[in-house]
N, C-alpha and C positions, 0 to 999 in steps of 0.2 A: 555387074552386081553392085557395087561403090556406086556406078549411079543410079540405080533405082532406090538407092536404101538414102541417098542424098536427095532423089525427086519426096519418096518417101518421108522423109524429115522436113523436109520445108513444107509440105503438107499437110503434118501434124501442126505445127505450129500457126501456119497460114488460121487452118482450124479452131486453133485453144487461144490464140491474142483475142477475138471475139471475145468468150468467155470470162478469161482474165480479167479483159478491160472492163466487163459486168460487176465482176467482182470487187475488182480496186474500187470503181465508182459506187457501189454498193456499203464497202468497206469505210470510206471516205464519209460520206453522209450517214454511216452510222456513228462513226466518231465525232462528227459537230454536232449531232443531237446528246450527244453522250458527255462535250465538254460543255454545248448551252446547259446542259439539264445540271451540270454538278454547279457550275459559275451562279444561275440561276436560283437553285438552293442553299449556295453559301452565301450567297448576299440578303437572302431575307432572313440567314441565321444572324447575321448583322444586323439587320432588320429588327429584327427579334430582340438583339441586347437592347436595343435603344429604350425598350420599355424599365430596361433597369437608370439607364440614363432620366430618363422620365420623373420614376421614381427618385432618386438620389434628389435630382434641381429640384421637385416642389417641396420633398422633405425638409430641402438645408433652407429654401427661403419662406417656411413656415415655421412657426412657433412649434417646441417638443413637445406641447402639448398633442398635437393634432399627427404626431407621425404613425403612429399605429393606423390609425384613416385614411393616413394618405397611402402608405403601404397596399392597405386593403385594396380600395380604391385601385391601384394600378395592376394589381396580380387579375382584379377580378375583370377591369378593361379589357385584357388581355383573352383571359378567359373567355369572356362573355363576347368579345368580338371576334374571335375563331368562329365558337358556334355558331352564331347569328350572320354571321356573312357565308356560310357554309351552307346553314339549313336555304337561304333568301338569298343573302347577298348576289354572291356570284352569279346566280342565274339572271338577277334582276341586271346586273352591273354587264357580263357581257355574252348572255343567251342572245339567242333572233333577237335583231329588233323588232321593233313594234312600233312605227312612227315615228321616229329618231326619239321616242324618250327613252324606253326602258326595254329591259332583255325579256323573255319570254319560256325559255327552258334553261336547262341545268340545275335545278333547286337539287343541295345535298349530293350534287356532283353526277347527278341519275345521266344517261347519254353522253357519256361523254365523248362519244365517235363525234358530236355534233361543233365540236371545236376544234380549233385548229392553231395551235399555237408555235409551234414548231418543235417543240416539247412537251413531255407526255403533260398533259392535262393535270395530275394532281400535283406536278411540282411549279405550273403557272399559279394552282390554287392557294400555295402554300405560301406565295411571295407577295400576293396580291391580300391574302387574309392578315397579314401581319403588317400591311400599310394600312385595311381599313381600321385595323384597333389603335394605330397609330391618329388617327384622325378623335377616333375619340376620346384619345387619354388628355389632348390638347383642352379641353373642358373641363378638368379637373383642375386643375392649377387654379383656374380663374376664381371656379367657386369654392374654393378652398376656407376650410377653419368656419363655416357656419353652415354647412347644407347637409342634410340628410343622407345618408349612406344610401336610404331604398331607393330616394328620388333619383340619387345621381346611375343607380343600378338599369333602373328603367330607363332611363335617359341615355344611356350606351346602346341598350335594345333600339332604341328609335331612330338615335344618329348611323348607325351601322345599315340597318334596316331599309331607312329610308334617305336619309339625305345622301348621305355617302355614296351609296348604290345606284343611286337614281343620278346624278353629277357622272359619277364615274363611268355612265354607259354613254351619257352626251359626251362626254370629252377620249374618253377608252376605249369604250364598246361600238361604237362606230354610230355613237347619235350625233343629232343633227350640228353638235356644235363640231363632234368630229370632222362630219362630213364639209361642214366650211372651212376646214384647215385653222381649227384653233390650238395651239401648241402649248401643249404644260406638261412636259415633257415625265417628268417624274413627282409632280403635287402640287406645285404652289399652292397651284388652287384646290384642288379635288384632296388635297389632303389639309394640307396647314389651312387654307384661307375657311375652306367649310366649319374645320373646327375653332378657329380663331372667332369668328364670328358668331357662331354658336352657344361660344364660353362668354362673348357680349350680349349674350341675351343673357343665358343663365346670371351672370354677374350681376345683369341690374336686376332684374326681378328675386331675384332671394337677397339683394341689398347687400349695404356694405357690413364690415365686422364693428361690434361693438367697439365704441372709441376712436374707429377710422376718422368720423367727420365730428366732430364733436367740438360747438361753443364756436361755432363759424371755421373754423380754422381744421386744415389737414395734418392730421399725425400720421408719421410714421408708425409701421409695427413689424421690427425686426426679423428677418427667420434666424434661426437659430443655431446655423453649419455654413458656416461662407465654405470651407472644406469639402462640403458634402456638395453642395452645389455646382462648386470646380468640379468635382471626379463628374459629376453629373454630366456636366456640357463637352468634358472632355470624351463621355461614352459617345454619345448623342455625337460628336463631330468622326469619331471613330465609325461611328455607325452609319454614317450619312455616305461614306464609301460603298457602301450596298445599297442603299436607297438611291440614290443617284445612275452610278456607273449598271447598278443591278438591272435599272430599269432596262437597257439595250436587251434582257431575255436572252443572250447571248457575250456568252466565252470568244465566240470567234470572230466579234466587232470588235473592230482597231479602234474605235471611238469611243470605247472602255477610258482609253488615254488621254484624251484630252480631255474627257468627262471629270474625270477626276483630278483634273488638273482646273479647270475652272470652279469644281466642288470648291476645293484647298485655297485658290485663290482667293475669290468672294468672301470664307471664313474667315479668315486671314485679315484682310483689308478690314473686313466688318470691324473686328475687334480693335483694331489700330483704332479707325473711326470714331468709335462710343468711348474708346477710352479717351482720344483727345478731346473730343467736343462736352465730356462730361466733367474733364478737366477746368476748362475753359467756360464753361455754366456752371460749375457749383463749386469750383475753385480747389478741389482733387480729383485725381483718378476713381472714380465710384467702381468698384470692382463688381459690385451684382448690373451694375449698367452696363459693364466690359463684356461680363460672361453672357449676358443678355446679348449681346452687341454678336457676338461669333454669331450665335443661332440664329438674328436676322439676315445677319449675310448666306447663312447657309439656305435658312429659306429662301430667299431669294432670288438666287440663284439655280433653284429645284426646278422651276421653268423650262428656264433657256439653256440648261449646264450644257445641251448636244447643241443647240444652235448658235450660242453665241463664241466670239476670240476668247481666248485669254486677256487681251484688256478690256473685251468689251464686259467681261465677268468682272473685274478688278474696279470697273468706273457702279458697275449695280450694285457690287458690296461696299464699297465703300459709303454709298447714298444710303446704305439701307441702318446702316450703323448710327448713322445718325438721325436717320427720321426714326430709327424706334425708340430714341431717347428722348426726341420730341411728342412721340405719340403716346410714349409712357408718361410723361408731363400733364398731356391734353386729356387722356383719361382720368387720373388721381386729380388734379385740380380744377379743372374746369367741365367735364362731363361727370366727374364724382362717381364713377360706377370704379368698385374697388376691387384689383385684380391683383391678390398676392405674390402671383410668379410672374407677370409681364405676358401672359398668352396673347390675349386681343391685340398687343402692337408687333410682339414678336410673329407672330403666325398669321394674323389676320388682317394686319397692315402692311407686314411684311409681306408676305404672300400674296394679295392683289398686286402691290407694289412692282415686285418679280415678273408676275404673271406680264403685268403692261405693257414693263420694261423689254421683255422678250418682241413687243411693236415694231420696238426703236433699234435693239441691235441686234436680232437675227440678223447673220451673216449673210441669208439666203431668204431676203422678202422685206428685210427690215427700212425702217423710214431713212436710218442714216447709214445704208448704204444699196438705197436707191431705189428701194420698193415701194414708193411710197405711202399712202396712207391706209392702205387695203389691210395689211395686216397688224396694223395698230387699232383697227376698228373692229378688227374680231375678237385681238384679246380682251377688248375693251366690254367689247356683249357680250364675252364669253363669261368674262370674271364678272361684273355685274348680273346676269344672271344667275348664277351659281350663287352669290353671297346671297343675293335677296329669295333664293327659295331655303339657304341655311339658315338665314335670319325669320322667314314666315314657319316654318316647323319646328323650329326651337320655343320660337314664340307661343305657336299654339301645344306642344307637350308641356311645356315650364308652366304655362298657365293652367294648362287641366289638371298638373299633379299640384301644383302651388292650391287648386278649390278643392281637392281633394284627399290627398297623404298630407299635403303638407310638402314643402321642402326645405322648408328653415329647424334645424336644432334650438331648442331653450336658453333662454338669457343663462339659465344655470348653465346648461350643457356647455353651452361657449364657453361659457365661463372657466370654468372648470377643463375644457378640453374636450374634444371629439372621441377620445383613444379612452376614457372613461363612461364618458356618457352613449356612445354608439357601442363600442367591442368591449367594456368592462374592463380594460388593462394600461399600461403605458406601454412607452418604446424604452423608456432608460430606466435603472433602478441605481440604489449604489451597492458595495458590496455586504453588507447589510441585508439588503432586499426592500430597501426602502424607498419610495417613488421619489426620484427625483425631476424638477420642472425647471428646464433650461434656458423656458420660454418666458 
């Protein structure tokens, strides 16, 4: 009896290990969908501050006149590039291809059995929508303190729309720059360099601010919160923790870790950099040069953060610190196209820059460690592509609304401030209730 109820028992079991072993591996993979999808969501809520980061730096390096507009400005970026990459984007950016340029289905999220991300579909949408607004808020800065509130509204429509989504399917969506193994791992290009270059359009065609160039010689024109600035860059480096490591779409990548250790790195050095080379050219530490200085290391490292060492991140930020305090020189004096917060070097210099760099020290293909020139040649046409279809669409929207709304505010309006002449109000008063101008 004892042994039939022993054959008995080892036969149940024989049985249910099957089952079990269904289960646990069922159990299993439902839990990595469940930690990518939280990890996933919390880093585009990071994502998501940086537009307050955003806001803050063009505030503090603009004059108080124009805060109320820059404010606007970045609530409505934000706003307006949810929708518009929602209703378009997404589908365009990583629906079926269609000739390695552009996607073909998902407009407004409609099939979305038809993707596969490893994660439910609306929470890849949600992390992906909050970097394309991130691209266009990069344009505001540039044209800051004399452009049209409608112009720059429409112009979010178009960059979201079209540039952004269309870039982002060659290099994301599996187009053709994809499919040559071109690496940008989390924006250089497809985010910072698109909009960088974009804010060098806008910048020169609606001209510099009254006073900028005036009597041959360049003036300075102060913003108005070196404070506000700082909290600014210090969101924006807090936030780049999710923009970077986020990008892996997964909790359950170990490469989370070093991601964010070359993020940190690169910022780090950046800033060391600008601050001493600013020192060293203008004879102090320039602190809007220094805070500048972080953000191009940060961009620059947006590339390669998964493929490069740790020093080989520490040698790209530290380059990048000082070439955007030469390229913020070579704009303001010698190109004369006037960019109040430093976009076009920070983001758009910096960021092809990045992009390159990722040539030379991918761990795995790179020139200087042994792969020779094969993948220095694609970042090379990958980023040159991508800038010059940023810079022909910019070119042709800036110019259709420049013959027709307009995109320049009044000698008055300038005059006077954006936050009167566009919204009717200011950002400061005193306790009185009396407009005070800081600027």
């Amino acid at each position: 009896m004892k042994r039939n109820l022993l054959i008995l028992s080892i036969a149940v079991i024989l049985l249910l290990v099957p089952v079990y072993s269904m289960a646990s591996e069922h159990t299993a993979q439902s839990n990595a969908i469940a930690i990518n999808t939280v990890w996933t969501l919390m880093a585009g809520f990071l994502v998501f501050l940086m537009h307050a980061g955003f806001t803050c730096v063009e505030a503090g390096f603009t004059q108080s006149k124009n805060t109320v507009n820059i404010i606007m400005k970045n609530f409505m970026t934000i706003s307006i590039g949810i929708l518009v990459y929602y209703i378009v984007g997404f589908g365009l950016m990583f629906g079926p291809d269609a000739g390695g340029i552009i996607g073909t289905k998902g407009f407004a999220l409609t099939n979305p059995d038809i993707f596969d991300f490893g994660i439910p579909t609306e929470g890849f949408f949600f992390f992906q929508a909050v970097f394309a607004a991130t691209c266009a808020t990069i344009v505001s800065g540039a044209v800051a303190e004399r452009t049209k509130f409608s112009a720059y509204l429409i112009f979010t429509v178009v960059i979201v729309a079209t540039t952004y989504s269309t870039v982002g399917h060659w290099i994301w969506g599996g187009g053709w720059l994809s499919e040559m193994g071109f690496i940008d791992f989390a924006g250089s290009t497809v985010v910072h360099a698109l909009g960088g270059f974009s804010a060098m359009v806008g910048a020169a065609l609606v001209g510099a601010r009254k006073g900028k160039y005036a009597k041959g010689k360049v003036h300075a024109i102060p913003g108005h919160s070196i404070p506000l600035g700082a909290l600014g860059v210090l969101i924006l480096w807090f936030g780049w923790f999710g923009f970077n490591p986020g990008s892996t779409i997964a909790g359950t990548d170990s490469s989370i870790a070093s991601i964010a250790v070359t993020t940190a790195l690169a910022g780090a050095v950046s800033t060391v950099t600008s601050m001493l080379y600013s020192w060293i050219r203008y004879g102090k530490p320039d602190i809007s040069l220094t805070l500048n200085g972080c953000l191009a290391g940060l961009v620059a490292i947006t590339a390669g953060c998964a493929a490069v060492t740790p020093n080989g991140a520490l040698i790209i930020g530290a380059v990048a610190g000082v070439l955007m305090v030469i390229s913020v020189e070579f704009f303001d004096k010698v190109a004369r196209i006037d960019d109040p917060v430093g976009a076009i070097s920070v983001h758009g210099v910096c960021g092809g820059f990045g992009t390159i760099m990722v040539g030379f020290f991918a761990a795995d293909g790179g020139l200087f460690y042994g792969g020779g020139l094969k993948q220095l040649g694609i970042q090379v046409l990958g980023f040159t592509a991508s800038a010059t279809l940023a810079v022909v669409i910019a070119y042709i929207a800036f110019s259709i609304l420049k013959a027709t709304i307009g995109i320049r505010v009044t000698e008055n309006e300038e005059a006077e401030g954006l936050d009167i002449g566009e919204h009717g109000m200011v950002a400061y008063s005193d306790i009185n209730g009396a407009d005070v101008n800081l600027g």
